[in-house]
KENU-241908 format. One record per residue: z, y, x of N, C-alpha, C in turn; residue number from 1. Coordinates in pm, 1 decimal, decimal comma. Layout:
# residues N
       nw       nv       nu      caw      cav      cau       cw       cv       cu num
        Z        Y        X        Z        Y        X        Z        Y        X NUM
...
***
This chain:
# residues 174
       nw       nv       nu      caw      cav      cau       cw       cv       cu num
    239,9  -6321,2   4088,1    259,9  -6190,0   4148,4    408,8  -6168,7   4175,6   1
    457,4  -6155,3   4291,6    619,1  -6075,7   4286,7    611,7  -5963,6   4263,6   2
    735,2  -5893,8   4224,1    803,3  -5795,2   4188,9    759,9  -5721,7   4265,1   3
    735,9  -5591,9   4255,1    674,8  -5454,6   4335,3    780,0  -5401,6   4394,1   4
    889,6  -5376,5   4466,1    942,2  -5284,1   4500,6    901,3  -5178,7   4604,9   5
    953,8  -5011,3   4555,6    858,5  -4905,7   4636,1   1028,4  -4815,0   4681,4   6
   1000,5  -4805,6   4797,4   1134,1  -4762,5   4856,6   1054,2  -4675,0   4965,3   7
   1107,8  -4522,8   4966,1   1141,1  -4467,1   5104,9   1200,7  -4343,1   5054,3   8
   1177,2  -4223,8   5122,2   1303,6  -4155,8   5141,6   1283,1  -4072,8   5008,3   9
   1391,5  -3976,7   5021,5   1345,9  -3883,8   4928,4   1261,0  -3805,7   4907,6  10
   1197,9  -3772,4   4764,9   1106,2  -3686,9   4756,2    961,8  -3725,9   4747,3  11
    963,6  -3848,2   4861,7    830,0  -3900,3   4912,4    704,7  -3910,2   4825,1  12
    734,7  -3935,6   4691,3    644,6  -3967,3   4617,3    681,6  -4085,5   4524,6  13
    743,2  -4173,6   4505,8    785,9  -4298,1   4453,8    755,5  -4335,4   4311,4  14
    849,0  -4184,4   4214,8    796,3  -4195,0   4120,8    696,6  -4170,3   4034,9  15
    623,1  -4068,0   4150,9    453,7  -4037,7   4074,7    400,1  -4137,9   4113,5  16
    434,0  -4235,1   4216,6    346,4  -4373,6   4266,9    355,1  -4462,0   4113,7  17
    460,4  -4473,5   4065,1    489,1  -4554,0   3924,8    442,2  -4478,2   3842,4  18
    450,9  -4321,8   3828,9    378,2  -4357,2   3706,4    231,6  -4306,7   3716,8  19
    155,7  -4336,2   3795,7     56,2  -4339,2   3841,5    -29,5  -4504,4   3794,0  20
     47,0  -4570,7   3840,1     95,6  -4711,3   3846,1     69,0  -4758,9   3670,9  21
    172,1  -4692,9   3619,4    157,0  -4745,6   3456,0     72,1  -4632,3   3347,2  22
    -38,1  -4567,3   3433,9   -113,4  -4483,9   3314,9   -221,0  -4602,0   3357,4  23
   -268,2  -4698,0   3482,1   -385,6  -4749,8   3498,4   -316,7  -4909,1   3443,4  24
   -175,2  -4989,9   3404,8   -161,8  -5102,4   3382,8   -232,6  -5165,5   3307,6  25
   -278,4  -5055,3   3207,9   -300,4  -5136,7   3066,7   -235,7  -5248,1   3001,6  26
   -131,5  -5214,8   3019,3     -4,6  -5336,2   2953,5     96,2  -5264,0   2921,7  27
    179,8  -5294,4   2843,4    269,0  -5231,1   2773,6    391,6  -5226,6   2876,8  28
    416,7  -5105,8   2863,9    544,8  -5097,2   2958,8    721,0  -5063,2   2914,4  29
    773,8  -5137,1   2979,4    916,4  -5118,8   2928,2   1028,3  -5094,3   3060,6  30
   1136,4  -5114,1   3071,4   1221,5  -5097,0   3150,7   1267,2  -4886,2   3107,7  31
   1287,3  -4855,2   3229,9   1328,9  -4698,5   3243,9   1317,9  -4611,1   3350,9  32
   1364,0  -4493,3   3314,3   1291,9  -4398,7   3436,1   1461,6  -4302,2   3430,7  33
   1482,9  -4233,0   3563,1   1605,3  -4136,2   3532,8   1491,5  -4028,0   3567,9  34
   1564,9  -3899,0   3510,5   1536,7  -3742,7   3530,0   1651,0  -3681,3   3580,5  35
   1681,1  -3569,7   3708,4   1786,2  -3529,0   3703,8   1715,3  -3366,3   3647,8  36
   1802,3  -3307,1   3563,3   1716,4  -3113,0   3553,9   1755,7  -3071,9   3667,7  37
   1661,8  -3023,9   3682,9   1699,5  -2852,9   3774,2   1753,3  -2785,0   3742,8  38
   1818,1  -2755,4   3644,2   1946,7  -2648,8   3607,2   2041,8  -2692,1   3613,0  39
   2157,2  -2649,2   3666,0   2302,0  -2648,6   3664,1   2380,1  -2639,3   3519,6  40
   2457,8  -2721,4   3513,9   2540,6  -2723,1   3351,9   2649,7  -2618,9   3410,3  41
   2712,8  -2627,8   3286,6   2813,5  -2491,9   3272,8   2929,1  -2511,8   3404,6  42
   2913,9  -2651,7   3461,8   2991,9  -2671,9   3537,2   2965,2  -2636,2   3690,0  43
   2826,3  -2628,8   3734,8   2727,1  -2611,0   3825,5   2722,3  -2678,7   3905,1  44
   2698,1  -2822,7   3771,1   2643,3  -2972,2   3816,7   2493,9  -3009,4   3721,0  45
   2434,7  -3076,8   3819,5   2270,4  -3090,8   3764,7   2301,3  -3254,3   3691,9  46
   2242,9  -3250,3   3536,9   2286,9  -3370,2   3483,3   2176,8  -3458,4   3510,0  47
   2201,3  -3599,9   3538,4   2045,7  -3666,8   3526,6   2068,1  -3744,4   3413,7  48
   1935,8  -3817,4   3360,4   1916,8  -3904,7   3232,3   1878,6  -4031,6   3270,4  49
   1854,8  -4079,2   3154,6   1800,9  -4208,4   3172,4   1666,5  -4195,5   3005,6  50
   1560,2  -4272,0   3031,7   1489,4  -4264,1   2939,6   1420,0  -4380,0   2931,5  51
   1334,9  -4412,1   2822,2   1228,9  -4539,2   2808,8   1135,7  -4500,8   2917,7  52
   1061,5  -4589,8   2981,8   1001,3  -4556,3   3067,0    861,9  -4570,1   3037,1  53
    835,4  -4599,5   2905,3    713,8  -4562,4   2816,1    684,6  -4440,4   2773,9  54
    805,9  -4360,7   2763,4    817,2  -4203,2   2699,5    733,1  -4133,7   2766,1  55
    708,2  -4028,9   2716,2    614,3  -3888,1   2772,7    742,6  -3822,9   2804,3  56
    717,8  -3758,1   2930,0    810,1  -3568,1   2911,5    856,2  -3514,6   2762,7  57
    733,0  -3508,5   2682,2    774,1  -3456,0   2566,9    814,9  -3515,4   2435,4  58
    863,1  -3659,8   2482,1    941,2  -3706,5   2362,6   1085,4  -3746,2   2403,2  59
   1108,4  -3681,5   2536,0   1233,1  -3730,6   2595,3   1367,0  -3608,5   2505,7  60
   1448,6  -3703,8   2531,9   1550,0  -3640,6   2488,6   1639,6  -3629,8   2557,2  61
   1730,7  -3491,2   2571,7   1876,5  -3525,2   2661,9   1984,6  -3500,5   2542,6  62
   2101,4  -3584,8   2596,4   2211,4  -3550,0   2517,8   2327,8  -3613,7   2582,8  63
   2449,8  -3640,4   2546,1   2510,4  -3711,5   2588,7   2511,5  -3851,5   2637,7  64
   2445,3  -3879,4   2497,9   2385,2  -4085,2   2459,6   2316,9  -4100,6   2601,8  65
   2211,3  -4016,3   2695,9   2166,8  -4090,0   2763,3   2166,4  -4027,9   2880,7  66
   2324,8  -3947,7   2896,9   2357,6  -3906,6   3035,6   2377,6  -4011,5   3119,3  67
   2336,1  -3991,2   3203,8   2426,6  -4128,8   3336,9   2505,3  -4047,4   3443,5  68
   2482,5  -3934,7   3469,2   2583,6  -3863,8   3569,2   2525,0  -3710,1   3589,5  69
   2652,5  -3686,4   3678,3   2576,3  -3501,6   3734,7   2617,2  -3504,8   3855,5  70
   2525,9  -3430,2   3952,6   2574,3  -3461,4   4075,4   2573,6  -3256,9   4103,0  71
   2613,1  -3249,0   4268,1   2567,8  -3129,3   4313,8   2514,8  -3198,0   4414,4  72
   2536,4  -3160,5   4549,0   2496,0  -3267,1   4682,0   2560,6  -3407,1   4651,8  73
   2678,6  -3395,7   4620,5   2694,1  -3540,8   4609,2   2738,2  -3595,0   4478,7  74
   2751,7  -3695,0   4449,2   2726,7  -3781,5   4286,0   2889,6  -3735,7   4215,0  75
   2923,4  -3640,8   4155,1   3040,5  -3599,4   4056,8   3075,4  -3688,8   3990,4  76
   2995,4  -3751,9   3872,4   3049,1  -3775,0   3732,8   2929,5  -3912,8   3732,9  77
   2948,4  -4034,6   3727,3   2889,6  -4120,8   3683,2   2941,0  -4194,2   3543,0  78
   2841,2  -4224,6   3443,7   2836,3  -4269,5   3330,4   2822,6  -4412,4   3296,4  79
   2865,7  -4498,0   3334,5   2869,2  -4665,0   3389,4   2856,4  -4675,3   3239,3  80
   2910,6  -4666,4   3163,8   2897,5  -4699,0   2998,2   2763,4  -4670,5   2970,1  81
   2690,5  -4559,5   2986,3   2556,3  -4571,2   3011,8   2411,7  -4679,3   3038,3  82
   2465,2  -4688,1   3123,5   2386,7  -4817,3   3246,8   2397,5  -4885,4   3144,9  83
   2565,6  -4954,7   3108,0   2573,4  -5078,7   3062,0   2518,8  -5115,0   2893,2  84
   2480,0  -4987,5   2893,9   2428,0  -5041,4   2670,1   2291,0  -4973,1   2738,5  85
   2202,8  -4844,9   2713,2   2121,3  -4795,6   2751,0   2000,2  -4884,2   2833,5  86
   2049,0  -4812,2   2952,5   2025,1  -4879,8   3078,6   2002,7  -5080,4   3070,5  87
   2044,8  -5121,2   3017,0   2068,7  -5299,4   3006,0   1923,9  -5260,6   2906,1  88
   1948,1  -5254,9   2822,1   1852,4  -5247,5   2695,9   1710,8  -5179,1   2716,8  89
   1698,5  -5151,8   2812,6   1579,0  -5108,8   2883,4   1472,3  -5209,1   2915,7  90
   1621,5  -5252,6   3035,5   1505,2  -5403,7   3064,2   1531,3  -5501,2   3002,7  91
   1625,4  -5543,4   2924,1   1617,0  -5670,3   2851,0   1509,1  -5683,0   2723,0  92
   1500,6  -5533,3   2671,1   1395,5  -5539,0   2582,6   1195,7  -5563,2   2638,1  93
   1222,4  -5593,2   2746,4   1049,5  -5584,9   2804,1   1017,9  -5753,8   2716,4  94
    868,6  -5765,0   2704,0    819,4  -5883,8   2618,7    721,2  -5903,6   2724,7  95
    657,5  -6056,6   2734,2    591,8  -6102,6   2841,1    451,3  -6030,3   2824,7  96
    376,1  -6010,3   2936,9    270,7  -5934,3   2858,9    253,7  -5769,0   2945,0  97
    334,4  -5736,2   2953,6    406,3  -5567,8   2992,7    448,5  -5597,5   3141,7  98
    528,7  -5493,2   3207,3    559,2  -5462,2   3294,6    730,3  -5418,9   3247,7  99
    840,4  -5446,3   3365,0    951,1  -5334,5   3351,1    934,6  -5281,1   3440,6 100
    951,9  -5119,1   3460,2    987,4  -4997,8   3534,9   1158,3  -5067,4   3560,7 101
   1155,7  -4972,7   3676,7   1305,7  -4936,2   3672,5   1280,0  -4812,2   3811,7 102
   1318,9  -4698,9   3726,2   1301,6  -4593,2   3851,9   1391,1  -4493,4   3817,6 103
   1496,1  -4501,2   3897,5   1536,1  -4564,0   4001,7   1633,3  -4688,2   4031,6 104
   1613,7  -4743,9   4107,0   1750,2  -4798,7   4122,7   1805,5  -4796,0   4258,3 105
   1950,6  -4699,7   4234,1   2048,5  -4630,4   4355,6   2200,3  -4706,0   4338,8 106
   2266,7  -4607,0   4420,1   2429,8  -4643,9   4445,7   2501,0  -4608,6   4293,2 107
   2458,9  -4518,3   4215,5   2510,7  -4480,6   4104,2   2561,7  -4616,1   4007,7 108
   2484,3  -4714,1   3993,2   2504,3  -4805,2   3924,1   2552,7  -4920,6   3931,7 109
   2624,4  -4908,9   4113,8   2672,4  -5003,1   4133,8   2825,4  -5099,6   4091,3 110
   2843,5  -4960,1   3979,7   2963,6  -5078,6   3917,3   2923,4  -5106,4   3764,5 111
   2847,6  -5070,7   3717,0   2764,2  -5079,9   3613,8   2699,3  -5246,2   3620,3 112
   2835,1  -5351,1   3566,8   2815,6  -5494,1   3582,8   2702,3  -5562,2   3488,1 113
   2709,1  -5480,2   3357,8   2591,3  -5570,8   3297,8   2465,0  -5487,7   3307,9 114
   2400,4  -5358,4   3382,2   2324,9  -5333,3   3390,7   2254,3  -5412,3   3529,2 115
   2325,2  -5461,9   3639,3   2321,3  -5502,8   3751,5   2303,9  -5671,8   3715,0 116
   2329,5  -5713,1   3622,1   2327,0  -5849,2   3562,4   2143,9  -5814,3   3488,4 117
   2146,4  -5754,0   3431,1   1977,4  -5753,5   3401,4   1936,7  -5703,7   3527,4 118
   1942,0  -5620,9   3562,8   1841,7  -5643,0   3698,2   1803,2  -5708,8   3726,5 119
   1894,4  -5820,4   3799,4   1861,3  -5940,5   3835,2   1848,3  -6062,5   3790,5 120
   1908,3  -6064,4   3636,9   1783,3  -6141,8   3523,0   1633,6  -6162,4   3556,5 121
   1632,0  -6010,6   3522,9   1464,6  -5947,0   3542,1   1395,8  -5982,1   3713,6 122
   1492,0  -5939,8   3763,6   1399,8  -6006,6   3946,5   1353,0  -6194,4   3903,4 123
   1469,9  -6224,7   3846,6   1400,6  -6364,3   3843,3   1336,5  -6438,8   3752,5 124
   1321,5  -6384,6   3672,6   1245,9  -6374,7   3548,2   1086,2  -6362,9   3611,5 125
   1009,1  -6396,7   3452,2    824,4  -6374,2   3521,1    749,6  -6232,3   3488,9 126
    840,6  -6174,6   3405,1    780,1  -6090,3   3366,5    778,7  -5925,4   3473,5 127
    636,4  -5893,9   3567,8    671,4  -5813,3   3679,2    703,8  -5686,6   3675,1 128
    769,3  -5655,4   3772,3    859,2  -5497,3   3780,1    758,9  -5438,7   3851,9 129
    792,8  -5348,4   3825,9    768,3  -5249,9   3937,8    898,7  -5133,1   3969,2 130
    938,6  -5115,6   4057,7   1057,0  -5040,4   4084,5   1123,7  -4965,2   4212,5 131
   1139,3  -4847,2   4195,6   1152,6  -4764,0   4286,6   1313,9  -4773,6   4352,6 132
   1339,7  -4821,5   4463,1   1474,0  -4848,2   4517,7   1494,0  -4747,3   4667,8 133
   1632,1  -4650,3   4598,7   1635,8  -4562,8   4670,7   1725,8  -4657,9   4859,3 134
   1650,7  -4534,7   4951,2   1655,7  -4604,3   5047,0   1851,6  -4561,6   5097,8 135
   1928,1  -4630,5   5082,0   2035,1  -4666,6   5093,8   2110,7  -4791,0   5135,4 136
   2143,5  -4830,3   5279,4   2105,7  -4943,1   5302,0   2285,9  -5009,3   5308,8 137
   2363,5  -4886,2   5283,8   2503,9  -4913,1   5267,2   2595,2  -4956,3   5147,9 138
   2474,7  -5015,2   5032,2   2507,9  -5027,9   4907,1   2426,4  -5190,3   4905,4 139
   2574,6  -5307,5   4890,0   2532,0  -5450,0   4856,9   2420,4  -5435,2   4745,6 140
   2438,4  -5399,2   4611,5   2395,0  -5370,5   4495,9   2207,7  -5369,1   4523,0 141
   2175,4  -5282,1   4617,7   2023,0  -5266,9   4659,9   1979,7  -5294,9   4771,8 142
   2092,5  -5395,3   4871,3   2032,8  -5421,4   4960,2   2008,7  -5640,4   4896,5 143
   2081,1  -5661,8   4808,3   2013,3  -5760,5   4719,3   1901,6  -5756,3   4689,3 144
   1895,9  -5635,8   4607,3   1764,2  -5622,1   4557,4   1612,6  -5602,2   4652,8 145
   1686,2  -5587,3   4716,6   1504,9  -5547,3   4849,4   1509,4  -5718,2   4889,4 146
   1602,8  -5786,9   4890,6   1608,1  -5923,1   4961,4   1575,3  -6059,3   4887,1 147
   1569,7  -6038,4   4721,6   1535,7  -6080,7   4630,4   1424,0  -6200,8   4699,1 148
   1399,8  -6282,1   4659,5   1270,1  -6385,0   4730,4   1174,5  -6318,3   4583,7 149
   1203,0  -6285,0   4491,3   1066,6  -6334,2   4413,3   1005,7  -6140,3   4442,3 150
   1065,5  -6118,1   4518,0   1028,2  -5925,6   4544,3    957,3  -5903,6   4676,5 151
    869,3  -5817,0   4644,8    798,1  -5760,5   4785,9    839,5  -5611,2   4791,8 152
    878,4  -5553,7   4912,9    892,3  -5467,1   4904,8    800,4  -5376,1   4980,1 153
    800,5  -5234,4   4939,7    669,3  -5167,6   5036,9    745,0  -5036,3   5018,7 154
    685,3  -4962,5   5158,2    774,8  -4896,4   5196,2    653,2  -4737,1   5162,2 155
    652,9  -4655,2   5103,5    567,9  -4530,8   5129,3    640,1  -4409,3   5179,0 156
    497,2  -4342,7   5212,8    540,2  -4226,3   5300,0    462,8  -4090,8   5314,6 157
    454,2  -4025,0   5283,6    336,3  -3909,1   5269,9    241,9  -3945,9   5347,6 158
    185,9  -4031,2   5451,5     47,7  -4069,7   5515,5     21,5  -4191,0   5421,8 159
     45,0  -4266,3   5394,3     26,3  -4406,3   5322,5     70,7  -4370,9   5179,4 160
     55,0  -4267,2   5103,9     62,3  -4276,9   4951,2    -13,0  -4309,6   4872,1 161
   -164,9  -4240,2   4923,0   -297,5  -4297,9   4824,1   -340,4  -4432,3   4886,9 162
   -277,1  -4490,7   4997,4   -331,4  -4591,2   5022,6   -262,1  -4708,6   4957,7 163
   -126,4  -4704,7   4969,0    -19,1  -4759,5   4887,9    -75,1  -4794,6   4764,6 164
    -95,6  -4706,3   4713,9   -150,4  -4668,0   4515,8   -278,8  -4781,8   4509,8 165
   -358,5  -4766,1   4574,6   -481,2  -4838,9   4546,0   -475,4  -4988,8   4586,2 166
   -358,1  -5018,6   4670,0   -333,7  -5178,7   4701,9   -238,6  -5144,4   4623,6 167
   -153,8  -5140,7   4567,2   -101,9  -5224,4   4445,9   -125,1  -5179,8   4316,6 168
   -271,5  -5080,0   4273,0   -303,6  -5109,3   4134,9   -406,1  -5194,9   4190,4 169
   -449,9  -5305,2   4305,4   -560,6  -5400,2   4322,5   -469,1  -5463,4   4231,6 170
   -313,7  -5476,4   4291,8   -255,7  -5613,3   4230,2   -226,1  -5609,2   4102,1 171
   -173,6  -5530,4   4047,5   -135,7  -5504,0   3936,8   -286,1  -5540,8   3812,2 172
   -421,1  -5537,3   3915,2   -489,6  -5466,7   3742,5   -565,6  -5664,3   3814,5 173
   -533,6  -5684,9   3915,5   -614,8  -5862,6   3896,5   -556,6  -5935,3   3745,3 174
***
C-alpha cells in the first residue's frame, strides 16, 4: 500500500476525512494531529497545538510543552523546538502494525530539521501514513512530500468527500 496523502484547500474536510479514517482502521494509531483554538490569547493571537493523534478531544491538553505557534491571518510565532522533540516523537514512536497520522503537514515546520527528517524516515519506511498536506505549493518542504514515490496523493473537495472516504477505507481496511 503507499502512503495516503489528502490535500486540498482549506476547510475542505481533510481532517474529519482522517479521523473518520482511523475510528474504522482497526489498528493502532500513532503519529499526530494540530488544533488551532478559536480564541484569541491575551495577545489576539489564536494558539495551535500539537497532540497524539490517538487522543480524544477530551484527553488533550494545551500548555506550553505542546504549543507549535499562534497565528492571526498570518503565522506570528512558530515553535520549531516543538516539532523537533514532540512532533519527531510522534512519528518515530508508531510500531509496525498501526498507522502514522500526520495532520497537518504545512509551511510552519519547515525549518523544524529533525521533525522533517522523520517525515521522511516515515514516507520511506513500511509502516502507512495517512496525512493531510496543506495545499501550498511554494514550500520545497511539501512539495517533496506530495512527490515522494512511495506516496499517493488525492486531492478532496466538498463534491468528492464521501466518495474519497469510502475508496480509501477500501484500502486501508484490505
Amino acid at each position: 500500500m503507499k502512503h495516503i496523502l489528502i490535500c486540498g484547500a482549506k476547510g475542505v474536510g481533510k481532517s474529519t476525512l482522517i479521523r473518520r479514517l482511523c475510528m474504522d482502521a482497526n489498528a493502532p494509531i500513532y503519529g499526530y494531529c494540530t488544533k488551532m483554538l478559536s480564541t484569541a490569547d491575551a495577545d489576539g493571537l489564536f494558539p495551535i497545538y500539537i497532540h497524539p493523534a490517538r487522543q480524544t478531544e477530551a484527553e488533550r491538553t494545551y500548555g506550553s510543552a505542546n504549543l507549535i505557534g499562534r497565528c492571526d491571518i498570518c503565522i506570528r510565532d512558530v515553535y520549531t523546538n516543538v516539532f523537533n522533540t514532540l512532533g519527531a516523537e510522534y512519528i518515530t514512536a508508531a510500531k509496525p502494525g498501526g498507522y502514522i497520522i500526520m495532520d497537518e503537514l504545512g509551511f510552519m515546520e519547515k525549518d523544524a530539521e529533525k521533525f522533517k527528517r522523520a517525515v521522511f524516515n516515515a514516507l520511506d519506511g513500511n509502516i502507512p501514513i495517512i496525512a493531510a498536506v496543506k495545499a501550498r505549493y511554494d514550500v520545497d518542504f511539501l512539495n517533496r512530500i506530495r512527490a515522494h514515490e512511495k506516496a499517493q496523493l488525492y486531492t478532496i473537495t466538498p463534491e468528492n468527500r464521501d466518495a474519497l472516504y469510502a475508496e480509501l477505507l477500501g484500502i486501508i481496511t484490505r
